[in-house]
Every structure is written in structure tokens, then in C-alpha cells.
N, CA, C and O atoms as a GROMACS GRO file, in nm:
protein
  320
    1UNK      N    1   5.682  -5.593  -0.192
    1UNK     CA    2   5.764  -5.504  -0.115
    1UNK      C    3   5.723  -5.360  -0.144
    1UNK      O    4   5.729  -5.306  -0.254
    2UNK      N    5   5.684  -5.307  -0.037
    2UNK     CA    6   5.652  -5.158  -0.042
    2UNK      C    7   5.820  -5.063  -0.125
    2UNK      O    8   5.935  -5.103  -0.112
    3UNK      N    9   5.776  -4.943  -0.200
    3UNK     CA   10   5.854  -4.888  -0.198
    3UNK      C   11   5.917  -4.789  -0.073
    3UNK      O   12   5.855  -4.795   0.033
    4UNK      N   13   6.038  -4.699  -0.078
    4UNK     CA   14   6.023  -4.621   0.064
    4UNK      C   15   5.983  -4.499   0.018
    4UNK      O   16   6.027  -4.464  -0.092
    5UNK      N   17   5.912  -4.428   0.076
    5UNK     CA   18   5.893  -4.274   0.028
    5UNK      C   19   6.004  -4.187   0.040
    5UNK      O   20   6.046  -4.166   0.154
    6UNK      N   21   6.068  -4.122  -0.072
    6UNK     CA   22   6.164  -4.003  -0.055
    6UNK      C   23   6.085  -3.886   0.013
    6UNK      O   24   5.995  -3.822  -0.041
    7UNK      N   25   6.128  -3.869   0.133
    7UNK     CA   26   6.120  -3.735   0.170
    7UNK      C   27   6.218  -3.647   0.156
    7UNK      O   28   6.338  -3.664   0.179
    8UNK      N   29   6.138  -3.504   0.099
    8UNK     CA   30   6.222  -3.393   0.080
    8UNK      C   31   6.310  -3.326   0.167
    8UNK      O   32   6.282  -3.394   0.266
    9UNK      N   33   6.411  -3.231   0.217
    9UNK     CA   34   6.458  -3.138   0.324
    9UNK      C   35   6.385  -3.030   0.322
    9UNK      O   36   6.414  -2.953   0.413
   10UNK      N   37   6.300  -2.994   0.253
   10UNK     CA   38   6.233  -2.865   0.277
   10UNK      C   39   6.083  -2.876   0.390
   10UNK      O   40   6.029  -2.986   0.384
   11UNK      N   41   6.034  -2.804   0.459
   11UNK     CA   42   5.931  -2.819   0.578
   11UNK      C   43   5.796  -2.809   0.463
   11UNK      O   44   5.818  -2.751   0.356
   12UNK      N   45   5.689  -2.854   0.483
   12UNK     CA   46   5.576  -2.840   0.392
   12UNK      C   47   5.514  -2.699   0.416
   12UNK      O   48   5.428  -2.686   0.504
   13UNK      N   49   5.547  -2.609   0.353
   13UNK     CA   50   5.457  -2.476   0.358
   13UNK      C   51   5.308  -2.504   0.311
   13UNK      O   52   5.205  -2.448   0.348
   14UNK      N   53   5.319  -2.565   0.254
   14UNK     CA   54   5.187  -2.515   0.163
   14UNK      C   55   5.038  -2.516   0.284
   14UNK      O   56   4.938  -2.444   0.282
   15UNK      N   57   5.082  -2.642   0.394
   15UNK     CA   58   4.966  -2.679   0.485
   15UNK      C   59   4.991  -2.514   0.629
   15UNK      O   60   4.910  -2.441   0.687
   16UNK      N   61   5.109  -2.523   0.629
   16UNK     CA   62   5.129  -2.362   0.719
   16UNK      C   63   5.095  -2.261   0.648
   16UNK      O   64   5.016  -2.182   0.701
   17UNK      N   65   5.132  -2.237   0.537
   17UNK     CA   66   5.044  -2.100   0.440
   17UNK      C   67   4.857  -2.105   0.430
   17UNK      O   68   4.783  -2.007   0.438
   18UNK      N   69   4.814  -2.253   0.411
   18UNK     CA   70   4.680  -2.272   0.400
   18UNK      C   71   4.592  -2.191   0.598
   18UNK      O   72   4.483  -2.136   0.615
   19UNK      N   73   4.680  -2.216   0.679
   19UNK     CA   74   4.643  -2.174   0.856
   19UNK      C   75   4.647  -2.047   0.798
   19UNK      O   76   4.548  -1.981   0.770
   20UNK      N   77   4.806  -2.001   0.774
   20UNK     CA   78   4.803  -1.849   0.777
   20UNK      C   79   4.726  -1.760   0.695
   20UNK      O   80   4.730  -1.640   0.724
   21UNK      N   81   4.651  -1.801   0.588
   21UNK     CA   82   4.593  -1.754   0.506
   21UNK      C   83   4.448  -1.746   0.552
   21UNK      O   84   4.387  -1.646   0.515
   22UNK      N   85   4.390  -1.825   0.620
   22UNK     CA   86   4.284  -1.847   0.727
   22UNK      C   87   4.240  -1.750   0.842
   22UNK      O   88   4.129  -1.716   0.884
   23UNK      N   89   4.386  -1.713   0.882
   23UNK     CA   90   4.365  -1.640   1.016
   23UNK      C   91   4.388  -1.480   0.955
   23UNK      O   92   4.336  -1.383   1.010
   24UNK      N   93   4.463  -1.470   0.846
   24UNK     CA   94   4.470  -1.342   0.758
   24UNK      C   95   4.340  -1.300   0.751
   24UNK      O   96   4.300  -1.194   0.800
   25UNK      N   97   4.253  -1.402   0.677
   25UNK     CA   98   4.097  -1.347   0.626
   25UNK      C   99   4.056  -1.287   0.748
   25UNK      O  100   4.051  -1.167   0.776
   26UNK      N  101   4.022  -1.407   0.831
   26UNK     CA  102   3.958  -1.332   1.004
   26UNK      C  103   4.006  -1.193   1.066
   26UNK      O  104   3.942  -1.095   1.102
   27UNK      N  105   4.155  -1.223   1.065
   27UNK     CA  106   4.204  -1.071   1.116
   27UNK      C  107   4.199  -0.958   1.004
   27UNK      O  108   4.232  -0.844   1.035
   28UNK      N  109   4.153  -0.993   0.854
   28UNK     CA  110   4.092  -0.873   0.790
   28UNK      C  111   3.958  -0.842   0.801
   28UNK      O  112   3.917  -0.729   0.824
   29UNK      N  113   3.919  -0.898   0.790
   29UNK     CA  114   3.728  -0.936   0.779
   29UNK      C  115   3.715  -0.805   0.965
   29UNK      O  116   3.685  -0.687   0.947
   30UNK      N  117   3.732  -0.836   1.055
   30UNK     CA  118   3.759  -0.766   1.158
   30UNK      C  119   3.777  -0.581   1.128
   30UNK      O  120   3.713  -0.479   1.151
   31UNK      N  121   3.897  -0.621   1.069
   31UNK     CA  122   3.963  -0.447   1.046
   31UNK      C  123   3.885  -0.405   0.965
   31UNK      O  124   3.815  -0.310   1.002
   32UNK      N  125   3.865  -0.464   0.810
   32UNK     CA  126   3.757  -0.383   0.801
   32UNK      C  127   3.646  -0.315   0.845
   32UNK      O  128   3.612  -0.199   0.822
   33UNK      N  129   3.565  -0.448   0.944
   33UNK     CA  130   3.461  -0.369   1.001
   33UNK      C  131   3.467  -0.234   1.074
   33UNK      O  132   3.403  -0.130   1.061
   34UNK      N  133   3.579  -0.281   1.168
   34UNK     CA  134   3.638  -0.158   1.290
   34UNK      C  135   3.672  -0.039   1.183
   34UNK      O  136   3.643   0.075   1.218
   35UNK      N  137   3.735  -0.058   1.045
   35UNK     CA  138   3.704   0.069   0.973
   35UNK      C  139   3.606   0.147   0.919
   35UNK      O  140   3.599   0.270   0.924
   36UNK      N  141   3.501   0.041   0.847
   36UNK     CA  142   3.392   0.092   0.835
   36UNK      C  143   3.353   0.194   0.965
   36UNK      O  144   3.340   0.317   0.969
   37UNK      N  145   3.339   0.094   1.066
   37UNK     CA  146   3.264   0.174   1.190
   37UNK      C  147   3.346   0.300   1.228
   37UNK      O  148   3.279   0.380   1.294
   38UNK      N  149   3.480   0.340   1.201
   38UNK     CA  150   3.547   0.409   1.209
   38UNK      C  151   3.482   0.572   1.131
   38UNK      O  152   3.450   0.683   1.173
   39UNK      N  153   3.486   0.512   1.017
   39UNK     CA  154   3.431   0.608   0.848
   39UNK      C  155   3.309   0.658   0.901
   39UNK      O  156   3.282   0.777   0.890
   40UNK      N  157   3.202   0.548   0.979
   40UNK     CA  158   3.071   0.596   0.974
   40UNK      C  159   3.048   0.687   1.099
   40UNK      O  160   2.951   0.763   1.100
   41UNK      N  161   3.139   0.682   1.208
   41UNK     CA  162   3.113   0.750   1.329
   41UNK      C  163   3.138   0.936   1.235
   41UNK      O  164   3.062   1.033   1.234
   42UNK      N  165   3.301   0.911   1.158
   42UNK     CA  166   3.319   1.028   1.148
   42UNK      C  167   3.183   1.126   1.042
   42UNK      O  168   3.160   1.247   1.027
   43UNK      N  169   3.130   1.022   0.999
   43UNK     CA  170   3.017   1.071   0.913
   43UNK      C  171   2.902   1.114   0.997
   43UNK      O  172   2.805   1.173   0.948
   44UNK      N  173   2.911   1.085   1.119
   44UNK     CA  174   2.803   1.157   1.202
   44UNK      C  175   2.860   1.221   1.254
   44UNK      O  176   2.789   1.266   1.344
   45UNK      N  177   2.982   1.271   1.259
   45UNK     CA  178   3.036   1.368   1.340
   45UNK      C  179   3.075   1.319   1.447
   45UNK      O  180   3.133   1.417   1.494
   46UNK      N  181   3.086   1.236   1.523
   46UNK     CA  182   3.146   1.149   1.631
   46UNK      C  183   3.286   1.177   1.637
   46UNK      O  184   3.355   1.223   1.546
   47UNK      N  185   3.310   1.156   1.713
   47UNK     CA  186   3.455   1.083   1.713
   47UNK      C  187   3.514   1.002   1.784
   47UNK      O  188   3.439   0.907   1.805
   48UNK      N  189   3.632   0.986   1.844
   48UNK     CA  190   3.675   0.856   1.910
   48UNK      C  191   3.860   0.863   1.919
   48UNK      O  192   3.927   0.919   1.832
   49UNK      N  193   3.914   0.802   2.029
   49UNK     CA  194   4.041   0.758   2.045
   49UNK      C  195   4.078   0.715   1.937
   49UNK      O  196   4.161   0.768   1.862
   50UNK      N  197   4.014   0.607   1.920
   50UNK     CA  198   4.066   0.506   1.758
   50UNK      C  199   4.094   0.557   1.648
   50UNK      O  200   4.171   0.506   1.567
   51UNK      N  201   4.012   0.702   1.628
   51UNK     CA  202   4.050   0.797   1.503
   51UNK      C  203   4.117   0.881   1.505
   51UNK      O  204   4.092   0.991   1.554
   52UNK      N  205   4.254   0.832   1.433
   52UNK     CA  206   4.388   0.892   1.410
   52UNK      C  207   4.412   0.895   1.306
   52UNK      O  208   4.523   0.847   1.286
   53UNK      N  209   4.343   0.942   1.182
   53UNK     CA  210   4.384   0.938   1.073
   53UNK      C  211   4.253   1.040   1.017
   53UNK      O  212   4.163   1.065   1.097
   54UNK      N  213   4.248   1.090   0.890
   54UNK     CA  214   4.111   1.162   0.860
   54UNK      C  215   4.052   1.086   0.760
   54UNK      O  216   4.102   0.987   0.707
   55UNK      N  217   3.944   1.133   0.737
   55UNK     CA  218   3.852   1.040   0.643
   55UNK      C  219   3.950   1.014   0.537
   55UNK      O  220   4.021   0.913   0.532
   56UNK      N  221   3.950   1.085   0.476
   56UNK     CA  222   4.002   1.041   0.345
   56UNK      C  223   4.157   0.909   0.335
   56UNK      O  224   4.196   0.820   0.259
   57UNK      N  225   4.196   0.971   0.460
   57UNK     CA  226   4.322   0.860   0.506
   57UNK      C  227   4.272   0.722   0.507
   57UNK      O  228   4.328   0.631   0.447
   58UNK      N  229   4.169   0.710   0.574
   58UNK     CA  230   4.120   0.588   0.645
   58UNK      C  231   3.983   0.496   0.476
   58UNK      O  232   3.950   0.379   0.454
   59UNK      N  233   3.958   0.601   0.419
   59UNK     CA  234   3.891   0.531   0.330
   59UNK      C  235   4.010   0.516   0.222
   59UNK      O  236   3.968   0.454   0.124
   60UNK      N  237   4.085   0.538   0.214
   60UNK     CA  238   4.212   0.501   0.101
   60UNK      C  239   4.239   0.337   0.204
   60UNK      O  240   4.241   0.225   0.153
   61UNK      N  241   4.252   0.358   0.314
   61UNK     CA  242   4.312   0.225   0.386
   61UNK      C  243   4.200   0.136   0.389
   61UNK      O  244   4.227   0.017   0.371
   62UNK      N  245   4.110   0.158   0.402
   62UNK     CA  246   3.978   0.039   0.397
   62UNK      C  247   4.007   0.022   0.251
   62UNK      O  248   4.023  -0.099   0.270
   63UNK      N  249   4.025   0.033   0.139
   63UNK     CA  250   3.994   0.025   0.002
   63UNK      C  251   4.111  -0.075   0.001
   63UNK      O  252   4.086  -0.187  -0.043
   64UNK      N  253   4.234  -0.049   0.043
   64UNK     CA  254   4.320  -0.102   0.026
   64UNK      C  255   4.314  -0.250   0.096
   64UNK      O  256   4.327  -0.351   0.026
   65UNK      N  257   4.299  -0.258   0.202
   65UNK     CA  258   4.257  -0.362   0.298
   65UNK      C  259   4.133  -0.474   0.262
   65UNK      O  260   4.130  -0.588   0.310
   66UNK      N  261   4.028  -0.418   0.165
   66UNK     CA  262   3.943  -0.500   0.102
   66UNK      C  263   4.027  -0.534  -0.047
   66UNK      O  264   3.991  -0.629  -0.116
   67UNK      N  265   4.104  -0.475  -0.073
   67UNK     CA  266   4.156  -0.525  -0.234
   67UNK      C  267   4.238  -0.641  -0.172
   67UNK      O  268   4.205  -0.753  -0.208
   68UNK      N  269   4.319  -0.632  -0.100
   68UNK     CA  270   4.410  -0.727  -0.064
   68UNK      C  271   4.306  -0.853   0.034
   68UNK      O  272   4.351  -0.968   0.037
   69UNK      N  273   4.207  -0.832   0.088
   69UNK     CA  274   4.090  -0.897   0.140
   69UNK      C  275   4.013  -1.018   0.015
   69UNK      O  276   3.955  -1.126   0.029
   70UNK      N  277   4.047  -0.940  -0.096
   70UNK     CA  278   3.967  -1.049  -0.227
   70UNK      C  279   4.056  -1.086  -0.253
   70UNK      O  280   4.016  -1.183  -0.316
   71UNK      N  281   4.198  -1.093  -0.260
   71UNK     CA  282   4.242  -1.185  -0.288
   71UNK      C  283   4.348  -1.247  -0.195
   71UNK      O  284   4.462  -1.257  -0.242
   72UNK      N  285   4.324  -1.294  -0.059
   72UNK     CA  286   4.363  -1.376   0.055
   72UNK      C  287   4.330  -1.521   0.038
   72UNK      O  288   4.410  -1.596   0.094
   73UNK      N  289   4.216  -1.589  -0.036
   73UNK     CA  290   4.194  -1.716  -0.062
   73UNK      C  291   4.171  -1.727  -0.196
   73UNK      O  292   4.059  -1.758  -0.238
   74UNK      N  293   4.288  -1.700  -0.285
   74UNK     CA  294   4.271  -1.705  -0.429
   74UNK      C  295   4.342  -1.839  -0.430
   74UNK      O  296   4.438  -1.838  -0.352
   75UNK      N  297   4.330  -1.933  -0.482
   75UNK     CA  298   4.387  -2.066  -0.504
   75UNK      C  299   4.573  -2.048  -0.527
   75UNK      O  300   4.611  -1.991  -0.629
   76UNK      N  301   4.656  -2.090  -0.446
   76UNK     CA  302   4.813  -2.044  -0.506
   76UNK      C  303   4.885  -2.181  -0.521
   76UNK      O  304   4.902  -2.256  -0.424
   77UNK      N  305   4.925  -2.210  -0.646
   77UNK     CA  306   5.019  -2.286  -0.690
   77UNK      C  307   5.182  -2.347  -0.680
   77UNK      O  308   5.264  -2.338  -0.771
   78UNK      N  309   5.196  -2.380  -0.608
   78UNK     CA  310   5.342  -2.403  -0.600
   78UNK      C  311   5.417  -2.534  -0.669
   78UNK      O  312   5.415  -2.649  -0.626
   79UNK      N  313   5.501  -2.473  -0.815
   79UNK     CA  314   5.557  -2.575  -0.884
   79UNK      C  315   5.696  -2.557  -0.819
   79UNK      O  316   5.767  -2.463  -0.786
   80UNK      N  317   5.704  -2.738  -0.815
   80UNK     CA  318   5.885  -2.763  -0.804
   80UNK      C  319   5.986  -2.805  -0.923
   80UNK      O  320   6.106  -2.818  -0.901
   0.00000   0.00000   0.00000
């Protein structure tokens, strides 16, 4: 005789956090670039609609956006 499996009341995050953590990387991996390319136009003197912020604004936000970028697929643990 099989046993029955207890299922819990709580929804399984861990497989919806593993998607969202997926599509996080992609939609960072993106912004960064569009920042880089942002940084480098203003470094030739260019400019653009998209630049609303000044260098120094925008390289504090790329810095920030790659720190939080390394660690988007850090292995996360969930004890019950």
C-alpha cells in the first residue's frame, strides 16, 4: 500500500522564484548594456533622449545594477 503524500497549504515558491530570477538576469544583462551604451555616447560627447541623468549619476547606477547583477543566481536556501 502506497503511502499518501501530505501536501502543504503554502504555493511552491521556490520553482516561481527560480522563473523570476531568470527573467531578472535577462532584464539586467539588457540595462546594463543600454547603460554602458548610455556612459559611452556621453564620452563622445553625443547625446540622446535616453540621457536623463549625468555621468556620474548613471555610472553610480550601472555599478549598482551589476552588484546586484552578481548576485541574481547565487544559489538561495529555503529552510522550513
Amino acid at each position: 500500500m502506497q503511502e499518501p503524500i501530505e501536501q502543504i497549504p503554502q504555493d511552491d515558491w521556490v520553482d516561481q522564484d527560480l522563473l523570476t530570477r531568470d527573467l531578472a538576469s535577462d532584464l539586467l544583462d539588457a540595462e546594463i548594456a543600454a547603460e554602458r551604451d548610455r556612459i559611452a555616447r556621453v564620452d563622445r560627447g553625443e547625446g540622446g533622449a535616453d540621457i536623463v541623468m549625468s555621468r556620474a549619476d548613471m555610472a553610480r547606477r550601472l555599478a549598482a545594477m551589476e552588484s546586484i547583477r552578481s548576485g541574481v543566481n547565487d544559489q538561495v536556501t529555503i529552510e522550513f
